[in-house]
N, C-alpha and C positions, 0 to 999 in steps of 0.2 A: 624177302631177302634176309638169309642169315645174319645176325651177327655174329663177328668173331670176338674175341677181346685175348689179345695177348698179354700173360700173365707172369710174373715172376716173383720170386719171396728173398728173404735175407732172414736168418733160423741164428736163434743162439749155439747151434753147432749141426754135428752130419747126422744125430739116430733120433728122430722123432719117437722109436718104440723104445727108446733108453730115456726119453723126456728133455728132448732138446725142442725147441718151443720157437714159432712163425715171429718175426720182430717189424717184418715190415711186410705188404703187401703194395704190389702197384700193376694196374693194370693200363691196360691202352684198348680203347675199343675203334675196330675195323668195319664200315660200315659200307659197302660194292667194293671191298680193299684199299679203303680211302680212310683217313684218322677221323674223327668225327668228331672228337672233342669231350666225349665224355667218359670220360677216365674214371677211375678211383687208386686213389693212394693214402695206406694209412699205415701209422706207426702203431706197437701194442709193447704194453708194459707184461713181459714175460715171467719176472714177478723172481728171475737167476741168473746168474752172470753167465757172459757170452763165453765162450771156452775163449782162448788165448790168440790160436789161431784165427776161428771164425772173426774175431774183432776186428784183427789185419784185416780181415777182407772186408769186414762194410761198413766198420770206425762208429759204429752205434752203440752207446758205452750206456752203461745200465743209468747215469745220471739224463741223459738227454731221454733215456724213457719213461723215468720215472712217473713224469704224471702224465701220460699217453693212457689208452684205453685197455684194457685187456680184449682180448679175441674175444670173448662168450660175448661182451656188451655188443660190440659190430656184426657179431656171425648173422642175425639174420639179416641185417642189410646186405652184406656179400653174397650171399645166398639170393635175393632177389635181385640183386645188379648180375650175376653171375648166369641167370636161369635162363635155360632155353641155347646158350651160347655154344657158338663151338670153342671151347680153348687152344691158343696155340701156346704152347711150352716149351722150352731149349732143356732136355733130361726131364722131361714130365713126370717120371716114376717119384723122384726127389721131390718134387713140391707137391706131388698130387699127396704123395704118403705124407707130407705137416699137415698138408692141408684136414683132409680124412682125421687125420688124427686129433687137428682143433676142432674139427666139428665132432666129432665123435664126445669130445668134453662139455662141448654145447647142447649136448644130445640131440643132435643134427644127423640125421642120415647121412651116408660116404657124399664126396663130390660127384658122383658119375648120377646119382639119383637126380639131379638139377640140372645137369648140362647137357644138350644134345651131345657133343662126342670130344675128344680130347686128341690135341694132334703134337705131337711131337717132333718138334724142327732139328734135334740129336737125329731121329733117325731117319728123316730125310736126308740132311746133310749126310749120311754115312750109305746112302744107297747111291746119291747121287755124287760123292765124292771119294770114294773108299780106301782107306789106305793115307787119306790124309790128316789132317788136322782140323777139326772139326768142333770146339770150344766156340763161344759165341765169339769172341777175340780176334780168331782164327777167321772166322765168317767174315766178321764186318770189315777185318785185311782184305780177304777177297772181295768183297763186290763195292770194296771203294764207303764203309759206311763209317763216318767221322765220329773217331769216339774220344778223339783228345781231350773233353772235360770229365772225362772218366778216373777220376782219383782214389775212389772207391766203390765199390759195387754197392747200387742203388737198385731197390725192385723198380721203379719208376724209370727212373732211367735205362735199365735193363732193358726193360720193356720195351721204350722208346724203341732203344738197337734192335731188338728182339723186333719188333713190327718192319721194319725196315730190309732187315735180311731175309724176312718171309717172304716180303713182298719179291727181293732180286730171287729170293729160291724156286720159287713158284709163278715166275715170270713166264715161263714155257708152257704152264697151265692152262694158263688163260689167252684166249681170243683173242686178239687186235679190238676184234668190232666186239662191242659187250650187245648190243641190241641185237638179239638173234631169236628167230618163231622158228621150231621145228619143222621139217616137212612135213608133206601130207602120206609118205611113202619112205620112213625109214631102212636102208637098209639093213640086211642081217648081219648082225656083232658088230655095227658101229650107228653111232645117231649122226643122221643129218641134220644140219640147219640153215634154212636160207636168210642170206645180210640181205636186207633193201640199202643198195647203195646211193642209190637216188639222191639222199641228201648231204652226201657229201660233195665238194668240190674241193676240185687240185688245184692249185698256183701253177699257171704255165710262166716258169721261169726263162728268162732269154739271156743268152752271152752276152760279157761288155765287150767292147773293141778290145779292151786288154787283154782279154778271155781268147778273142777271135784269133787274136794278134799272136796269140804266145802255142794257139792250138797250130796255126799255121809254121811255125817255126817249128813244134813238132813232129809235124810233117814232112817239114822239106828236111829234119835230120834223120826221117826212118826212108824219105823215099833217098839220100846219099849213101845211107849205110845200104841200103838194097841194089843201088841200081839202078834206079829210076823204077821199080818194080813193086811200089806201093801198092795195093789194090784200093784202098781208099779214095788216092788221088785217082786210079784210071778209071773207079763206077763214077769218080764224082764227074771227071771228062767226058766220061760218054753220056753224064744225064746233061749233062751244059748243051753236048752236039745236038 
């Protein structure tokens, strides 16, 4: 089973190739689309001041980094926490390009060298919603994802929402039943897969009297507005005769 890790960064400003530099890293790993708990989140002393704007947006001020790591010391631990994964990223082009580019200082091959593939939830959201609003902000409004302790953009926290909105994006994706064996006889241009249902069981739930009581009252008000010319009430009389 893949791992995912959805990832997100927070950069001393917008142009890595002008030498704007990765300040936070936080990841969330995805394990059958389920959190798993093991994460990574790290701060890195950039070693320059955050542009003016960038600061507004994630209040990480060159004093609270100052004795944080720089990237070259942690690049190869991310690199091996990172490897083999699929990433999911909100604007993947923006962090994959700091990213790249700190390892590139590292003297690290690009990110795509270590990760099975790189998935971008910008352009899903914009196939699957077009025309609208489409910001992580924007997302987590729609599918109800609570970001009220959000007072500044946090990679970690990002994340957090960023795992979450994946999950409602790609809800349509996936199966009901996840335990599924291929046939033995796929059709052509689509796979089959047989559920053993076997081990599931349903709750056969039953009416209360108040249930009974209130469906009956709805009744005798469709068979007045009708006529007496309910068809419910007359199969149910002919199954009584």
């Amino acid at each position: 089973m893949m791992r995912q890790i959805v990832l997100d960064t927070e950069t001393t400003g917008l142009s890595a190739e002008n030498g704007d530099r990765v300040i936070e890293l936080g990841c969330v790993e995805l394990v059958g689309r389920k959190l798993s708990g093991n994460d990574l989140h790290l701060y890195f002393n950039p070693e320059l001041e955050s542009h003016e704007d960038a600061l507004k947006v994630h209040g990480l001020t060159s004093e609270f980094l100052a004795d944080k790591p720089k990237f070259v010391e942690r690049a190869q631990d991310i690199v091996e926490y990172l490897r083999g994964a699929e990433l999911i990223i909100h604007n993947a082009a923006f962090d994959v390009g700091f990213l790249n580019k700190e390892f590139e200082r590292a003297g690290l091959q690009p990110l795509a060298s270590y990760v099975a593939e790189v998935t971008d939830t910008l352009a899903m959201a914009k196939q699957v919603y077009p025309g609208k609003r489409n910001s992580l902000d924007a997302l987590c409004d729609r599918f109800g994802v609570d970001r009220s302790n959000r007072t500044y953009h946090g990679a970690k926290l990002d994340a957090q929402l960023l795992a979450d909105v994946y999950i409602n994006l790609t809800r349509g994706q996936d199966a009901l039943l996840i335990d599924v064996a291929p046939s033995d006889e796929p059709a052509q241009g689509a796979a089959i897969v047989a559920v053993d249902l076997s081990s599931f069981v349903l709750p056969v739930l039953t009416a209360s009297e108040s249930e009974l009581a209130e469906h009956d009252r709805m009744l005798a008000d469709l068979d007045k507005a009708s006529g007496g010319k309910t068809l419910f009430r007359q199969d149910g009389a002919q199954a009584v005769a």
